[in-house]
Backbone of each chain as ProteinMPNN parsed JSONL, in Angstrom:
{"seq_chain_A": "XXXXXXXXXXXXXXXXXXX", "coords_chain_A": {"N_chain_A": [[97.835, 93.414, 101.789], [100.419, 94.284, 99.861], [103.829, 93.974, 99.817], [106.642, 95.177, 99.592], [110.499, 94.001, 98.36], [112.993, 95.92, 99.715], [115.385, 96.439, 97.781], [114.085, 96.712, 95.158], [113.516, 98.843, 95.046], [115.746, 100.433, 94.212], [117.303, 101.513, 91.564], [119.484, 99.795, 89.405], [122.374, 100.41, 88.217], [124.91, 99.576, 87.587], [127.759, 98.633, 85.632], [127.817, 95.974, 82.941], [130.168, 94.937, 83.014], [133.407, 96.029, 84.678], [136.012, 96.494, 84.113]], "CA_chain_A": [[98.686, 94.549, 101.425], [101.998, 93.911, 98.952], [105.168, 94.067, 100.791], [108.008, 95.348, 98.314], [111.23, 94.05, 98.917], [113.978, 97.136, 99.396], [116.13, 96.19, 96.565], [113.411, 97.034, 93.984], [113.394, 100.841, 94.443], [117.409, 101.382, 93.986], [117.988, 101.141, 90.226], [120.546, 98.469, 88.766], [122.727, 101.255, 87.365], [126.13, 98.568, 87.102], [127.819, 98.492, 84.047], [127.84, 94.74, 83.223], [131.806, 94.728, 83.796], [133.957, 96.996, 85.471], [137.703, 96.803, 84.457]], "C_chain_A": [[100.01, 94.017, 100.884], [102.438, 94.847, 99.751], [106.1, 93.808, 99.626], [109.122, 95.3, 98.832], [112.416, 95.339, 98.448], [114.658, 97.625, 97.895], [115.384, 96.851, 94.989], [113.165, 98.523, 93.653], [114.579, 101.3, 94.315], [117.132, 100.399, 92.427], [119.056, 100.05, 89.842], [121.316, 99.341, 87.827], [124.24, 100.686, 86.983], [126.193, 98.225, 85.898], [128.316, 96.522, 84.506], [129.264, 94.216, 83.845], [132.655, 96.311, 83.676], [135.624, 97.365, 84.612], [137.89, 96.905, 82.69]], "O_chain_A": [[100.649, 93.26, 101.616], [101.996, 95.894, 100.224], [106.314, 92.798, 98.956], [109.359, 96.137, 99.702], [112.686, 95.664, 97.292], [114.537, 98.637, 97.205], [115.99, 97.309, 94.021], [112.823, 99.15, 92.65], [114.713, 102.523, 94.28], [116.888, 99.208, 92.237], [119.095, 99.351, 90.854], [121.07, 99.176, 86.632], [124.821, 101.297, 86.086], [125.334, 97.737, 85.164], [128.782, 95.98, 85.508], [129.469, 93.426, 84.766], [132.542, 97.276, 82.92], [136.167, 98.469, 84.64], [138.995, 97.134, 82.198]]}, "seq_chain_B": "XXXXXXXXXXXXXXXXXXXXXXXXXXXXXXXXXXXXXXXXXXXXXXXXXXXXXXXXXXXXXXXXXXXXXXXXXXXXXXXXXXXXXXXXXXXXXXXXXXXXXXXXXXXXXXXXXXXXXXXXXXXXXXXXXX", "coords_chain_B": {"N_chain_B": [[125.892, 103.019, 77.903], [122.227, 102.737, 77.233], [119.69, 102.124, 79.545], [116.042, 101.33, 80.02], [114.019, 101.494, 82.469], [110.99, 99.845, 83.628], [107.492, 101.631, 83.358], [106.336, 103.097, 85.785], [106.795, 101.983, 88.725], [104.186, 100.277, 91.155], [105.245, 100.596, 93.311], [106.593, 102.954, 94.254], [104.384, 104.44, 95.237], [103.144, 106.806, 97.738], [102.866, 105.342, 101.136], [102.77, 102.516, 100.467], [104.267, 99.419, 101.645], [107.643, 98.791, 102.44], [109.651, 96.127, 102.607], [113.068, 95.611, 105.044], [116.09, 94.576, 104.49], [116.19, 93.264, 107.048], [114.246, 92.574, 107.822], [112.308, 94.538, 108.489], [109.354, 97.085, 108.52], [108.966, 99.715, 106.38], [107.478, 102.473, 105.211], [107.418, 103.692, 102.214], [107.873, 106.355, 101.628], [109.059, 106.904, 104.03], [111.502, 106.022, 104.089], [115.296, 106.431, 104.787], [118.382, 107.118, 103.871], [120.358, 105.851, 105.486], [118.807, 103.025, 105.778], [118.951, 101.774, 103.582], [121.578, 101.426, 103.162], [122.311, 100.01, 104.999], [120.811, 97.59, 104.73], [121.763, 96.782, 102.653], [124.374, 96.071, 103.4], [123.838, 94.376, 105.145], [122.908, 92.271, 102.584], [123.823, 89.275, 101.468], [124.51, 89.504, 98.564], [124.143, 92.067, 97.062], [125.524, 95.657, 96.421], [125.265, 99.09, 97.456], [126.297, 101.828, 95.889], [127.519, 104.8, 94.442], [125.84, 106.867, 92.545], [126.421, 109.758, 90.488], [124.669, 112.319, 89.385], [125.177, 113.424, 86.061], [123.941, 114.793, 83.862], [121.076, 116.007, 82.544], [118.636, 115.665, 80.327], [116.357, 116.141, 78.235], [113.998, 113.989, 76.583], [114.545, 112.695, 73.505], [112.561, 111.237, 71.976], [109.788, 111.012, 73.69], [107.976, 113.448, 75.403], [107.471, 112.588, 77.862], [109.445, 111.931, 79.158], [113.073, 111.911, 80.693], [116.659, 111.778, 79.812], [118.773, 110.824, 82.026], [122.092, 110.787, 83.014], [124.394, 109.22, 84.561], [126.839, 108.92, 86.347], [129.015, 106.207, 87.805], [129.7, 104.451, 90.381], [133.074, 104.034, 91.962], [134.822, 103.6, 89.684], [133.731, 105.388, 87.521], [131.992, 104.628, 85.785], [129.806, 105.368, 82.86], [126.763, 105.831, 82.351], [123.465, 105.973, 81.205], [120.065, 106.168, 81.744], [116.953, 105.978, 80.936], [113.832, 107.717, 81.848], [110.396, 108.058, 83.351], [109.766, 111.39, 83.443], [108.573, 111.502, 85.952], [109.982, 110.084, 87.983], [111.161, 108.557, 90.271], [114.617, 109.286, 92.254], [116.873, 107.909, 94.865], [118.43, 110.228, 96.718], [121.468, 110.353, 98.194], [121.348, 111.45, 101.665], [119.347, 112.87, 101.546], [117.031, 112.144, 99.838], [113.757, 111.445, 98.195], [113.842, 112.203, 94.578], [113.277, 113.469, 91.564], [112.949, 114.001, 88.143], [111.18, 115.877, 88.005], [109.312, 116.498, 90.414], [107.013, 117.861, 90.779], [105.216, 116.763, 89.405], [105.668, 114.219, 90.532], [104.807, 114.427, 92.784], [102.286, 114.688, 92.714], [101.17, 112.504, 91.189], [101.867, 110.447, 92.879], [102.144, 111.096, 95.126], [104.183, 110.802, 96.921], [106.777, 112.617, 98.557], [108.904, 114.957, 97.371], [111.871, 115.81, 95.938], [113.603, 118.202, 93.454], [115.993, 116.843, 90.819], [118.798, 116.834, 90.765], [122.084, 118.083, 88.392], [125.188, 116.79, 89.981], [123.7, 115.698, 92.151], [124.203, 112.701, 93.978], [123.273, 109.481, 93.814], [121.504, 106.56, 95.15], [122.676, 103.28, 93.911], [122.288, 100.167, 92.872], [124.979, 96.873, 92.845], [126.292, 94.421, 91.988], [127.896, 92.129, 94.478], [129.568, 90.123, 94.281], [130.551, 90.945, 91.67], [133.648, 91.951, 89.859]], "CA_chain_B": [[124.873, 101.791, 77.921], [121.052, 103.101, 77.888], [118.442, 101.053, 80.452], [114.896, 101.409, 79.812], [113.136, 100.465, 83.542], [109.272, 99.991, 83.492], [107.341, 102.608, 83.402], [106.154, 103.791, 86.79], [106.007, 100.832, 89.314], [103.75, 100.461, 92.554], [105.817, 100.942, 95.109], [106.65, 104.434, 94.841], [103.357, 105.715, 95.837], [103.184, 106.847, 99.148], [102.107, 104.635, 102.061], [103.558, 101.302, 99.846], [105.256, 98.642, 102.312], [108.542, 98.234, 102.349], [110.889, 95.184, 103.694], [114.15, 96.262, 104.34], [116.834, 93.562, 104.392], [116.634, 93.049, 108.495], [112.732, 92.276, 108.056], [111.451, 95.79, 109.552], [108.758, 97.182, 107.224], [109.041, 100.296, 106.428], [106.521, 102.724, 104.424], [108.253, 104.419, 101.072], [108.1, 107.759, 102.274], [109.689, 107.087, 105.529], [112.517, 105.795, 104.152], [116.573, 106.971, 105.062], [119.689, 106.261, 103.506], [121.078, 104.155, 106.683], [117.674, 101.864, 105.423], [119.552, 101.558, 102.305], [122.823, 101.046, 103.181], [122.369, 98.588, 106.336], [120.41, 97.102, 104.278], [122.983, 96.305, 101.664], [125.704, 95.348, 104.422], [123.612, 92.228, 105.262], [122.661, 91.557, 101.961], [125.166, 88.948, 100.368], [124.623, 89.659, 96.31], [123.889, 93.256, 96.636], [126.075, 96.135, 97.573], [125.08, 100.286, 97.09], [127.332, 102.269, 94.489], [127.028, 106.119, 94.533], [125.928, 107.184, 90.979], [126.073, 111.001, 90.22], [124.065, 113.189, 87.932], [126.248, 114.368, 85.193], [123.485, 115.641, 83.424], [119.734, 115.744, 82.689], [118.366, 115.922, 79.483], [114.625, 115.998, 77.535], [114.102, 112.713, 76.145], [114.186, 112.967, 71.912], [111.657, 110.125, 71.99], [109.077, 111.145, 74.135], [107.864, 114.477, 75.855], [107.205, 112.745, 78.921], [110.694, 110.625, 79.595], [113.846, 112.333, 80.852], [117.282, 111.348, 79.768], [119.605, 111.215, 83.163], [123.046, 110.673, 82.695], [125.145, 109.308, 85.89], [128.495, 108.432, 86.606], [128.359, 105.025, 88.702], [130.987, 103.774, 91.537], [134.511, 104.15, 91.608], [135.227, 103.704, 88.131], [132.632, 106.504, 86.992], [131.1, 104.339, 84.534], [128.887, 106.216, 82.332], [125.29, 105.108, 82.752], [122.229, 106.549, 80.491], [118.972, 106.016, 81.753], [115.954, 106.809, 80.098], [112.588, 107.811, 82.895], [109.848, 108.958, 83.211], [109.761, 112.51, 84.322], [108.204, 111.63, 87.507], [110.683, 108.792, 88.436], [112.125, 109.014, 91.962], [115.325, 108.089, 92.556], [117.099, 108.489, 96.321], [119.622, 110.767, 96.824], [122.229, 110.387, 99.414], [121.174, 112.512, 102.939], [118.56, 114.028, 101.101], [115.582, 111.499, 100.034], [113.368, 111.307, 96.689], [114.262, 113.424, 93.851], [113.175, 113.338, 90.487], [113.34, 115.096, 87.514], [109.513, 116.602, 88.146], [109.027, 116.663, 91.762], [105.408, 118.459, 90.983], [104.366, 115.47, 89.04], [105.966, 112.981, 91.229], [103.8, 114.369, 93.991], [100.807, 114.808, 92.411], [100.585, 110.933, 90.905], [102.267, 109.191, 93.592], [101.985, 111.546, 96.999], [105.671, 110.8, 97.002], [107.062, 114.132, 98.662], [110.405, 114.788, 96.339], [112.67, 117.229, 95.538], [114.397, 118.28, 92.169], [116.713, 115.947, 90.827], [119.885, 118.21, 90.086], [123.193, 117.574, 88.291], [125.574, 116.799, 91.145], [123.185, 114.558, 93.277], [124.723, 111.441, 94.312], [122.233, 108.784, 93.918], [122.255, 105.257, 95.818], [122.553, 102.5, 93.036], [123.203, 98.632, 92.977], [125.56, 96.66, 91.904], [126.292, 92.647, 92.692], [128.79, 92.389, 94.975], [130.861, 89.464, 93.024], [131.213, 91.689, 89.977], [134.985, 92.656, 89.471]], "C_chain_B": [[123.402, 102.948, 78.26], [120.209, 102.386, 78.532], [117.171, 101.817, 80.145], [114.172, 100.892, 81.354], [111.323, 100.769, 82.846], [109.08, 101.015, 83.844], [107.108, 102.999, 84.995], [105.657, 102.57, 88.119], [105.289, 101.074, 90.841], [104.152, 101.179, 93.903], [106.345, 102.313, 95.299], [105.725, 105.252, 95.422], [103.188, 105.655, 97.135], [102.354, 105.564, 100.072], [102.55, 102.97, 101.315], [104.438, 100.954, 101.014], [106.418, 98.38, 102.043], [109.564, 97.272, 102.9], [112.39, 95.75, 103.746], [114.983, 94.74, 105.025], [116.733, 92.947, 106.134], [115.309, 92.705, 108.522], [111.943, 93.065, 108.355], [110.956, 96.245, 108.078], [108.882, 98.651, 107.573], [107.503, 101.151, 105.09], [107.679, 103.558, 103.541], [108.892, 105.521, 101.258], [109.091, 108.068, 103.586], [111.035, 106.897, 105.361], [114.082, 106.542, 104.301], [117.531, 106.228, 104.181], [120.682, 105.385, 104.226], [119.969, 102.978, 106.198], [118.794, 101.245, 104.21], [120.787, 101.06, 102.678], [123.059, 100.237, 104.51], [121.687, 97.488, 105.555], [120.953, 95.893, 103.166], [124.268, 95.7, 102.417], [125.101, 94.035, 105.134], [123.428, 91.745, 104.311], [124.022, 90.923, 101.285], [125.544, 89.057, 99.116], [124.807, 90.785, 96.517], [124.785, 94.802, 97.431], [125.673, 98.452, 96.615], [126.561, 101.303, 96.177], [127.027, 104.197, 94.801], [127.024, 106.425, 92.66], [125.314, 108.846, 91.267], [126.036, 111.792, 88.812], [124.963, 113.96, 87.243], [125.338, 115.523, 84.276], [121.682, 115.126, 82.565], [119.505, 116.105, 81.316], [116.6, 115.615, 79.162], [114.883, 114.551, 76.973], [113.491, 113.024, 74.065], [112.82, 111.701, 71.659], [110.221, 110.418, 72.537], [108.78, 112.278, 75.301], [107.952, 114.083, 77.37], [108.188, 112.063, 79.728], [111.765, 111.762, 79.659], [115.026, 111.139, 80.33], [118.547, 111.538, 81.077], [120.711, 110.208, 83.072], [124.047, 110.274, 83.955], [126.387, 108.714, 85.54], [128.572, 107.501, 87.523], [129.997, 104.58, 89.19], [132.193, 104.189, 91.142], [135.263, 104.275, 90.644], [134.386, 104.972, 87.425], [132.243, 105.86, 85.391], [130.418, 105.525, 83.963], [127.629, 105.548, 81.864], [124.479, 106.083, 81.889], [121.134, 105.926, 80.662], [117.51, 106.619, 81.338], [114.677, 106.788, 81.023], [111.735, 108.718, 82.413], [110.329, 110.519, 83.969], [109.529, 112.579, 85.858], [109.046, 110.404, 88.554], [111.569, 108.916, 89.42], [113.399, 108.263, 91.864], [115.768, 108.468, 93.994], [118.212, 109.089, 96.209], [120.339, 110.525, 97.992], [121.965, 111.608, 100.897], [119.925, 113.227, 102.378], [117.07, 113.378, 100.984], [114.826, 111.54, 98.492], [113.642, 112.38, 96.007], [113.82, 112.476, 92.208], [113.162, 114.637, 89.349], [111.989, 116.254, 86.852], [108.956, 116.334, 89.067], [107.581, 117.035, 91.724], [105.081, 116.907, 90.438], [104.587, 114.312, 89.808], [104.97, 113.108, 92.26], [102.699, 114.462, 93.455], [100.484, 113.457, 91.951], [100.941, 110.183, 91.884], [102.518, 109.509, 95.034], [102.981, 111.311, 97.4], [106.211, 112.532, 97.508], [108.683, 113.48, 98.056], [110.857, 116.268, 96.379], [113.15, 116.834, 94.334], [115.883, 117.449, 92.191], [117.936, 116.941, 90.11], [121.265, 117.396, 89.715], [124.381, 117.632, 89.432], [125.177, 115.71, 92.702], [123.822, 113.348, 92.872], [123.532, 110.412, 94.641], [122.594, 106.979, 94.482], [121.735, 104.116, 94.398], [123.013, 101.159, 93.556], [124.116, 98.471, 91.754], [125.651, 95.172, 92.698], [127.542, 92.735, 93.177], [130.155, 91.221, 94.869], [131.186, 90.075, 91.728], [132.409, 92.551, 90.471], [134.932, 93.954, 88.496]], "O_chain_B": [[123.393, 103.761, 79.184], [119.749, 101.647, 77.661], [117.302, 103.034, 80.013], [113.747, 99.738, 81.309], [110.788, 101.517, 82.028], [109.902, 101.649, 84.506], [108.22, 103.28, 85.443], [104.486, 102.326, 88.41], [105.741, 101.918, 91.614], [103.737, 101.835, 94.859], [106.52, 102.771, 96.427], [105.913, 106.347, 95.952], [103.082, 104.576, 97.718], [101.359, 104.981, 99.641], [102.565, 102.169, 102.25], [105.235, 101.776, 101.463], [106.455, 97.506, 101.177], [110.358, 97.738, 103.717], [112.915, 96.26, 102.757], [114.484, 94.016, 105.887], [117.444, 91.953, 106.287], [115.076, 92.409, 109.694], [110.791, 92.683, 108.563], [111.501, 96.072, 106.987], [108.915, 98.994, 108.755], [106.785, 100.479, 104.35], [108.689, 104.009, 104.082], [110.096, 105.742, 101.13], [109.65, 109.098, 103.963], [111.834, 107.384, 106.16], [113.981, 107.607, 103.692], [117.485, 105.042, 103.853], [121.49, 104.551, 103.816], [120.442, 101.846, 106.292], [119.29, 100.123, 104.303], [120.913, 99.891, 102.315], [124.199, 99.934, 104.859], [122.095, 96.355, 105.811], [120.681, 94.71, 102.961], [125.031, 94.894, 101.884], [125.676, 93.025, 105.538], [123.618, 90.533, 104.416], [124.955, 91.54, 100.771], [126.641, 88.782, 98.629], [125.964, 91.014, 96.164], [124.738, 95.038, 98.639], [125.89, 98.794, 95.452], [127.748, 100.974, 96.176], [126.095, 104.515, 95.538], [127.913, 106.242, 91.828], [124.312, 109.187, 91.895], [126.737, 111.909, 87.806], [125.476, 114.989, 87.682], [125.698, 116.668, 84.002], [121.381, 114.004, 82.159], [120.262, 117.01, 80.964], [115.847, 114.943, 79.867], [116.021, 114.08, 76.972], [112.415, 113.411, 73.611], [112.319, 111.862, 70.546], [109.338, 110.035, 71.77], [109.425, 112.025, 76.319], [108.385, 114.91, 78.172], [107.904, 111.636, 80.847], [111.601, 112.655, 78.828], [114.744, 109.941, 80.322], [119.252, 112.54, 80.95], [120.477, 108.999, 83.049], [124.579, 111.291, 84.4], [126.739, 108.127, 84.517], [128.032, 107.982, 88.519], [131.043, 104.451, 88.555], [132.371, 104.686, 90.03], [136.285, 104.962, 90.645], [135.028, 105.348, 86.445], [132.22, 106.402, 84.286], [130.455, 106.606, 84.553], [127.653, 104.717, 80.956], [124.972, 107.211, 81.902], [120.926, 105.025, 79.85], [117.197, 107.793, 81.539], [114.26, 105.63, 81.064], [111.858, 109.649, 81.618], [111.131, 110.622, 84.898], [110.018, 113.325, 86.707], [108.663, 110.012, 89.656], [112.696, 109.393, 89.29], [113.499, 107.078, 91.543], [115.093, 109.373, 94.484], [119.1, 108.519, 95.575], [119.613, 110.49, 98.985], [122.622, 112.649, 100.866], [119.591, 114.271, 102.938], [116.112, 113.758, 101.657], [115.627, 111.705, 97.572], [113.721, 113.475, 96.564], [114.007, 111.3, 91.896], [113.31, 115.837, 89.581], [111.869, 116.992, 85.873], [107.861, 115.815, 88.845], [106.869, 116.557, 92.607], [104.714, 116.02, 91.209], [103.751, 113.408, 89.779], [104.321, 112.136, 92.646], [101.885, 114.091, 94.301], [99.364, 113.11, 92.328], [100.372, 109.092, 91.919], [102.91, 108.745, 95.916], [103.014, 111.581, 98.6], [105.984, 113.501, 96.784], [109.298, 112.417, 98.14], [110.391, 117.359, 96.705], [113.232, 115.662, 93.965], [116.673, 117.375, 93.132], [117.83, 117.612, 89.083], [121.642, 116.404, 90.339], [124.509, 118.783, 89.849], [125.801, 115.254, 93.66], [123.98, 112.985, 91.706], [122.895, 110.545, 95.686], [123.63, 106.351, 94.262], [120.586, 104.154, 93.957], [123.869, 100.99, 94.424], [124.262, 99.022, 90.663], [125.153, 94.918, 93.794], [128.386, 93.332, 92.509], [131.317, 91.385, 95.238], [132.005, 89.666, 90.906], [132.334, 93.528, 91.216], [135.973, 94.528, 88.175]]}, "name": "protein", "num_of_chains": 2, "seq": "XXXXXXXXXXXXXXXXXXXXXXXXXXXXXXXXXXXXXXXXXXXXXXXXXXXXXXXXXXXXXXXXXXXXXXXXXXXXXXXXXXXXXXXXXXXXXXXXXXXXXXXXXXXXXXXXXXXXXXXXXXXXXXXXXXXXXXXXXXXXXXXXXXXXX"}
């Protein structure tokens, strides 16, 4: 049985830089 | 900025294993937003962001892709992601939501709710980025 780590079901919605 | 993710991956369909940062497995469905966000307070790269729906759109490209529009962390970036219709994301206190809750449950036994402008959604971000 695949074991998905957490991280992979929240999106990556960070803009590459912030300021 | 628009993101393109893959189309519809594994692990949303119900009963899918999940690790959560402390080693405890969890199943997809079961999951909480303390999973998420304890989760992120041990991890050292990765830290949760609140991104909220500004606004939902049809996708000009393809009948079956939503365009969802968020506003991301403190700064309220402006984020454009392009999904499918049936593409879960988590809302804060609330749990899966997409922007076709019938179809999300019917391909992926995912129980969801409607993804509405206003939901606060849990997002990453790396937690050395300035």
């Amino acid at each position: 049985v695949p074991v998905f780590p957490w991280h992979s079901l929240v999106p990556f919605l960070a803009p590459t830089q912030s300021d | 900025s628009t993101v393109l993710p893959p189309s519809l991956p594994p692990y949303f369909i119900r009963g899918s294993i999940i690790q959560l940062a402390d080693g405890e497995l969890k199943r997809v469905e079961d999951l909480k937003t303390e999973d998420f966000i304890q989760s992120a307070e041990i991890s050292s790269e990765l830290k949760i962001d609140s991104s909220t729906v500004e606004r939902i759109e049809r996708s000009h490209t393809s009948p079956n892709f939503a365009v969802v529009q968020f506003s991301v962390g403190e700064h309220r970036t402006q984020v454009s992601v392009e999904v499918l219709l049936e593409y879960p994301f988590f809302v804060f206190g609330q749990g899966w939501s997409s922007c076709c809750p019938d179809r999300t449950t019917q391909l992926l036994e995912l129980p969801c709710t409607k993804l509405s402008v206003g939901d606060v959604c849990i997002s990453l971000t790396l937690k050395n980025l300035k």
